[in-house]
C-alpha positions as CSV (number, residue, x, y, z in Angstrom):
1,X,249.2,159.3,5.5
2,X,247.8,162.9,4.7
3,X,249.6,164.6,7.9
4,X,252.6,163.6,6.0
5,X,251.9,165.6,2.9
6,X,253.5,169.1,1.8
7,X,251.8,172.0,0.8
8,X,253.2,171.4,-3.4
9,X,251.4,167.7,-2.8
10,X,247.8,168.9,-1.8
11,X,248.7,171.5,-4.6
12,X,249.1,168.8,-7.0
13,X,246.1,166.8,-6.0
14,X,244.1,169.5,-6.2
15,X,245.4,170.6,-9.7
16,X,244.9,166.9,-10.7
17,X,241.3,166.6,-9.8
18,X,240.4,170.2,-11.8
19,X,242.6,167.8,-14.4
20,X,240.0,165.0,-13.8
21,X,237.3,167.4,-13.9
22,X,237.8,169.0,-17.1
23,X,238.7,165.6,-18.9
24,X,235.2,164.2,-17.8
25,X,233.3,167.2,-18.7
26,X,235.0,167.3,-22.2
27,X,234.3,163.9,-23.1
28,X,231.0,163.8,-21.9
29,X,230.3,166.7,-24.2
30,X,232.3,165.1,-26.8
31,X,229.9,162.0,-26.6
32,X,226.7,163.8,-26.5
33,X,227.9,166.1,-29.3
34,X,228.9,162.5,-31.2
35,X,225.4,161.0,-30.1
36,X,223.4,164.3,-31.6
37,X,225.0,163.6,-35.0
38,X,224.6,160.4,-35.3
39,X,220.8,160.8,-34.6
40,X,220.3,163.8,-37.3
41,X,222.4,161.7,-39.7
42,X,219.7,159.0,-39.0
43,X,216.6,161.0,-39.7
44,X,218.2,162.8,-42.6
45,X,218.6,158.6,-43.9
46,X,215.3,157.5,-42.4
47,X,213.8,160.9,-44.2
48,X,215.6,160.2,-47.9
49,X,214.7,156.8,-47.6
50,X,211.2,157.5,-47.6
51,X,211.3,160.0,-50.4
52,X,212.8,157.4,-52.0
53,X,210.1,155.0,-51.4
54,X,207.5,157.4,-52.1
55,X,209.1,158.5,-55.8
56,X,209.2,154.6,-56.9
57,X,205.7,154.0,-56.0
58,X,204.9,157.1,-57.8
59,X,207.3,156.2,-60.7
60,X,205.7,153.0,-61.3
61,X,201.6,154.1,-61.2
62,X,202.8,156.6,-63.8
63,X,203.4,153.5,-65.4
């Protein structure tokens, strides 16, 4: 089957896998990138929460 390719065929293939290659790699970035916000956006929430918490409790001893 491959003795039967042309030179612009393995060109293609090749170009395609780079094309693969680069695809994976930006989405993989893309996720971890995604993943790394999400987690800061929780621990900014987790974090204001507890603020939160902390100024009712002191709101209502002042009381």
């Amino acid at each position: 089957m491959f003795s039967e390719w042309s030179f612009g065929d393995w060109i293609i293939l090749i170009i395609d896998i780079l094309a693969l290659y680069i695809i994976v790699r930006f989405l993989a970035w893309k996720v971890k990138h995604k993943l790394e916000e999400v987690e800061q956006r929780q621990k900014f929430e987790t974090r204001r929460r507890k603020l939160n918490r902390t100024n009712l409790l002191q709101a209502s001893e002042d009381e």
